[in-house]
C-alpha positions as CSV (number, residue, x, y, z in Angstrom):
1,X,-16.3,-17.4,35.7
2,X,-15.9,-15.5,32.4
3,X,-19.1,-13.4,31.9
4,X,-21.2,-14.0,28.7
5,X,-21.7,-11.4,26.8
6,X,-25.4,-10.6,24.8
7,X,-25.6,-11.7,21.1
8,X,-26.2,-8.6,20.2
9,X,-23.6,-7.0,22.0
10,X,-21.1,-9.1,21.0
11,X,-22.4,-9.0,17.0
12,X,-22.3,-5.0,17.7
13,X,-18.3,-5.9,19.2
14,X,-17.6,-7.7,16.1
15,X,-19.0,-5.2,13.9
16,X,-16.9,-2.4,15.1
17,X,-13.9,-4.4,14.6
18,X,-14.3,-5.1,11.1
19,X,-15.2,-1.4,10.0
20,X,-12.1,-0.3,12.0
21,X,-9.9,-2.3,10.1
22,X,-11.4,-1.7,7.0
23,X,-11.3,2.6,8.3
24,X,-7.1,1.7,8.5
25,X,-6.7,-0.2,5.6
26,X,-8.0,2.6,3.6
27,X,-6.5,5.1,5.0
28,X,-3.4,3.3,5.0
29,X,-4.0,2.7,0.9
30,X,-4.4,6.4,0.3
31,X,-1.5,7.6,1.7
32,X,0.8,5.1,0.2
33,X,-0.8,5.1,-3.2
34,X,-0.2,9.2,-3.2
35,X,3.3,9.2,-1.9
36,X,6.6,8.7,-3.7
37,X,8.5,6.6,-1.2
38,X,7.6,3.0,-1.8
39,X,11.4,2.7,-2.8
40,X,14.3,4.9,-1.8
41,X,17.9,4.4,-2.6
42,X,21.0,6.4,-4.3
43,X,22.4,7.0,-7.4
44,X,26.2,7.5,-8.2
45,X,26.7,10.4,-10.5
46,X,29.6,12.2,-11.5
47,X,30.4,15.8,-10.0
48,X,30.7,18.8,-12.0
49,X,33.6,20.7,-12.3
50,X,33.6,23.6,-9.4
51,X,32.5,27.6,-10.8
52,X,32.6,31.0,-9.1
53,X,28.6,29.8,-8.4
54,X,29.3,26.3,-8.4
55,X,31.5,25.4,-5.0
56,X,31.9,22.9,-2.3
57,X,32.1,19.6,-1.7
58,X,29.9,18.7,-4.7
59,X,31.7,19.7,-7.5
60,X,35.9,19.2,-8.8
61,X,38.3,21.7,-7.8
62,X,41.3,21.5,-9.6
63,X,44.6,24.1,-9.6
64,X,44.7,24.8,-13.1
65,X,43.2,28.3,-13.8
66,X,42.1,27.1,-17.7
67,X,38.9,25.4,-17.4
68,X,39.3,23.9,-20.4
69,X,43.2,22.3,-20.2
70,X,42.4,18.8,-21.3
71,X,45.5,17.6,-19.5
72,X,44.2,18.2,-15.8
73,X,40.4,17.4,-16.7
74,X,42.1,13.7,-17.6
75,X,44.5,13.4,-14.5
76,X,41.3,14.2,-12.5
77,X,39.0,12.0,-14.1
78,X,41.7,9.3,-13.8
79,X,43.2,9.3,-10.1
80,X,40.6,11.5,-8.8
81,X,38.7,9.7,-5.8
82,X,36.3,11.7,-5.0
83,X,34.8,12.1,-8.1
84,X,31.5,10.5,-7.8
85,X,28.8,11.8,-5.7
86,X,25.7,10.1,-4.1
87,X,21.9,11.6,-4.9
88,X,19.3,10.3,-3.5
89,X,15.8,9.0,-5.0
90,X,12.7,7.9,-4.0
91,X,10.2,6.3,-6.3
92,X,6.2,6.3,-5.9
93,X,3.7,4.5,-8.3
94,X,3.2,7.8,-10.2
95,X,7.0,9.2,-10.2
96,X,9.9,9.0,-8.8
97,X,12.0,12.2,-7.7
98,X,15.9,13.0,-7.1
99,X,17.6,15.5,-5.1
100,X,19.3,18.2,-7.3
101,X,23.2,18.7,-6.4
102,X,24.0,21.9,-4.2
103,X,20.1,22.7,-3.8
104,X,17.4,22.1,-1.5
105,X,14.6,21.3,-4.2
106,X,14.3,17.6,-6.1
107,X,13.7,17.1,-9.9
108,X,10.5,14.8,-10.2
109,X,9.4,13.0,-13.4
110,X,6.5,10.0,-13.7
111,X,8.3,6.9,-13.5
112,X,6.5,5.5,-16.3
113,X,9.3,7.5,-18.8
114,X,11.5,5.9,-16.9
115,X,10.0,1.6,-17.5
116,X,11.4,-0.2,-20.5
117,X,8.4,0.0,-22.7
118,X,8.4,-3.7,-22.7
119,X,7.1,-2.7,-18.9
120,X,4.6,-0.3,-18.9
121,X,1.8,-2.2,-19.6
122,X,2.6,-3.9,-16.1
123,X,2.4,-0.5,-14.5
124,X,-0.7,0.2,-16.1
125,X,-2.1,-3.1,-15.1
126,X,-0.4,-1.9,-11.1
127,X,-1.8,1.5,-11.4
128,X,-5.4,0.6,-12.3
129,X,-5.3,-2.5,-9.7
130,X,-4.4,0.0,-7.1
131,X,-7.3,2.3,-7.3
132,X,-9.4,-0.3,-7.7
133,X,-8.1,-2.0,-4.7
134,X,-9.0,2.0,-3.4
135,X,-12.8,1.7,-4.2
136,X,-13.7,-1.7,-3.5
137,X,-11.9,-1.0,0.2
138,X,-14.1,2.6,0.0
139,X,-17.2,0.3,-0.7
140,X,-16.4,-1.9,2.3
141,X,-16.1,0.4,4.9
142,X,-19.6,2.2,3.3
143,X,-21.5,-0.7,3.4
144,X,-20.2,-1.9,7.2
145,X,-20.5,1.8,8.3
146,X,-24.6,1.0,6.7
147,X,-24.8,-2.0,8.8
148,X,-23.6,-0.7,12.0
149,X,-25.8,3.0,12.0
150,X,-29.0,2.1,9.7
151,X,-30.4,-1.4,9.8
152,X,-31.3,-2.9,13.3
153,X,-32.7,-5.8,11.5
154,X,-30.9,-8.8,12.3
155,X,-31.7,-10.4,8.5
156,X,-30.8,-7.3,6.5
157,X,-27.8,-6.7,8.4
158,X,-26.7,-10.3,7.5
159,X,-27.5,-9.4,3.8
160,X,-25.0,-6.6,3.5
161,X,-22.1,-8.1,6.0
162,X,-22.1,-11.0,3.3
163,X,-21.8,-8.5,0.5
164,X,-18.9,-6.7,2.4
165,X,-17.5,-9.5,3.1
166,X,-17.4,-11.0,-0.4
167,X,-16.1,-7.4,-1.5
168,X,-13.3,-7.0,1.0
169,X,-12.0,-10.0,0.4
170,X,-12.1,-9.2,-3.7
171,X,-9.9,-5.7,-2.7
172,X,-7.4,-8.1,-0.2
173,X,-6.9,-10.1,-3.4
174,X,-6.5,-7.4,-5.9
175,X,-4.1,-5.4,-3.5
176,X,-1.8,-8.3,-3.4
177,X,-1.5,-8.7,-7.2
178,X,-1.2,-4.7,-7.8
179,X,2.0,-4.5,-4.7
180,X,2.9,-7.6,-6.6
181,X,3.0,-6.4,-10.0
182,X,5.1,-2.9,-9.1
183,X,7.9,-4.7,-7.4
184,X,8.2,-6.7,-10.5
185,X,8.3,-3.8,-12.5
186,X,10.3,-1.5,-10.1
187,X,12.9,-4.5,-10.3
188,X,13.0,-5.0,-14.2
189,X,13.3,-1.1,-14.5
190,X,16.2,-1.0,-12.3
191,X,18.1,-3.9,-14.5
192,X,16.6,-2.8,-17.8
193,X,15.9,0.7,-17.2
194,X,17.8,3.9,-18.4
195,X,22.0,4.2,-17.6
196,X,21.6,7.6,-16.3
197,X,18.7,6.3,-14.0
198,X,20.1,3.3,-12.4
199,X,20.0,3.3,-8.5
200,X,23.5,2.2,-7.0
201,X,21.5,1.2,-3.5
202,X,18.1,0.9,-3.0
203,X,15.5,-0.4,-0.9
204,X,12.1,-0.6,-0.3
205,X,10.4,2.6,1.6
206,X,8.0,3.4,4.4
207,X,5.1,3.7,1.5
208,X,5.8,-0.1,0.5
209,X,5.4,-1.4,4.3
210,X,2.6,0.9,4.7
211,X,1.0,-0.3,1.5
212,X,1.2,-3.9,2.8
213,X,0.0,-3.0,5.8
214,X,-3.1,-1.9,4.1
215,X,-3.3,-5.1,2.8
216,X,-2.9,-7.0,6.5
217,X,-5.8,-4.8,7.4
218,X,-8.1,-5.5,4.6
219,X,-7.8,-9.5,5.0
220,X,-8.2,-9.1,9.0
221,X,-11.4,-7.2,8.5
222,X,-12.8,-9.7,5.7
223,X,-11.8,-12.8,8.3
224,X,-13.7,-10.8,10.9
225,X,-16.4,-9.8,8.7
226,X,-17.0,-13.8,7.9
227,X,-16.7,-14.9,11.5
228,X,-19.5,-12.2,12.3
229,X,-21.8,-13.8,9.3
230,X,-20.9,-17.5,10.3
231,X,-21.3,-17.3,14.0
232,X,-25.0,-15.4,13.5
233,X,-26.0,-17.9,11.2
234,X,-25.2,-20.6,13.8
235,X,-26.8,-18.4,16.6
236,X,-29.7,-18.6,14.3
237,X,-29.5,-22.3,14.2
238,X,-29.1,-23.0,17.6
239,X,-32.3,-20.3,18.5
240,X,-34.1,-22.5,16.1
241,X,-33.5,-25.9,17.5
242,X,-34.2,-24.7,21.2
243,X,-37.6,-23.6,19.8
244,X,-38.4,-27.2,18.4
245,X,-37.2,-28.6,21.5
246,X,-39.4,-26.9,23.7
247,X,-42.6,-27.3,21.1
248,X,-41.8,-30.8,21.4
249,X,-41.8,-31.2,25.1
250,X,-44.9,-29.0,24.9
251,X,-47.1,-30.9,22.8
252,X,-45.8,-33.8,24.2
253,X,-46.8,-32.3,27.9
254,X,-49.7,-30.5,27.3
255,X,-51.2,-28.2,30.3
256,X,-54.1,-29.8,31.8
């Protein structure tokens, strides 16, 4: 036989698991929303011809000794196969970044000089949604965190689980529009976006999945936050209709 476990125990069980979700889900948020790797890919760009600094397998070599003779710079450019070169990228919210041939470092610019201006607007609209998405899953975990250490009354603490609920599941909803609205724009700046930008590969990055993971989080802890409110209300109910039930059988039996 399963043991039954205290209301209050069990609302205390509950209560935990909604403020650890919400703990993750933030966390999760933060780190995605400050990284640069919600897509990673490569772009094809063309190798430079090799120099006395310049050499390996990232530049041209060619057997002329005049840098300039037109005639081998076109034979090269023409039956050469290996003269392309893959960088890589990786793309945040805020800016995207590009390994720099023959170095270690990467050249980083904001990705919104990057969106067809037709775009940015969106980002905007992305940007601003995320870090509201931010504080709104802040102000969940501060009000659950309120419930669980200062009020032991069972009515108060009912008060402020239906405010987090209602405000976890209004950062669950606005996370899903603003991951929504950056993969539209990523996508439209990849076909409408600068030549010289254009990724040849790409996918999405360990930022995106974390930044949807975030999102799994946040809707977990709001259905767990409303199953703690519904199933104390009916606890309530069912407390109150025992009482009634044994008033009546006392009046009706009174003690002689």
């Amino acid at each position: 036989r399963m043991p039954v476990l205290d209301p209050g125990t069990a609302r205390q069980q509950r209560a935990s698991a909604a403020f650890s979700l919400s703990f993750f889900s933030l966390v999760f948020s933060i780190t995605a929303f400050s990284s640069s790797y919600w897509c990673e890919g490569t772009r094809k760009v063309a190798k430079p011809f090799c120099t006395e600094q310049n050499k390996g397998d990232h530049c041209i070599r060619f057997n002329s000794p005049d840098a300039n003779n037109s005639n081998a710079v076109q034979y090269i450019w023409e039956t050469g196969d290996d003269k392309f070169v893959d960088r890589k990228f990786h793309a945040g919210i805020w800016y995207s970044c590009e390994e720099i041939i023959n170095g270690e470092d990467e050249k980083c610019h904001t990705l919104l000089d990057k969106t067809a201006t037709a775009d940015r607007g969106v980002l905007w609209l992305s940007i601003v949604a995320e870090l509201l998405y931010n504080i709104l899953l802040l102000t969940g975990v501060v009000l659950m965190s309120v419930e669980m250490c200062c009020y032991h009354s069972v009515i108060d603490g009912l008060k402020i689980n239906a405010f987090s609920a209602v405000v976890t599941i209004l950062a669950g909803l606005l996370g899903m529009v603003a991951h929504m609205m950056y993969t539209t724009v990523f996508q439209m700046t990849v076909n409408l976006g600068p030549e010289d930008w254009r990724p040849h590969t790409w996918d999405y990055g360990w930022s995106f999945c974390l930044a949807w993971a975030s999102f799994a989080c946040c809707m977990a802890a709001a259905v767990t936050t409303i199953n703690k409110y519904t199933k104390t209300i009916l606890e309530f109910k069912h407390k109150r209709k025992t009482l009634e039930r044994s008033l009546k059988i006392k009046y009706k039996f009174p003690d002689h």
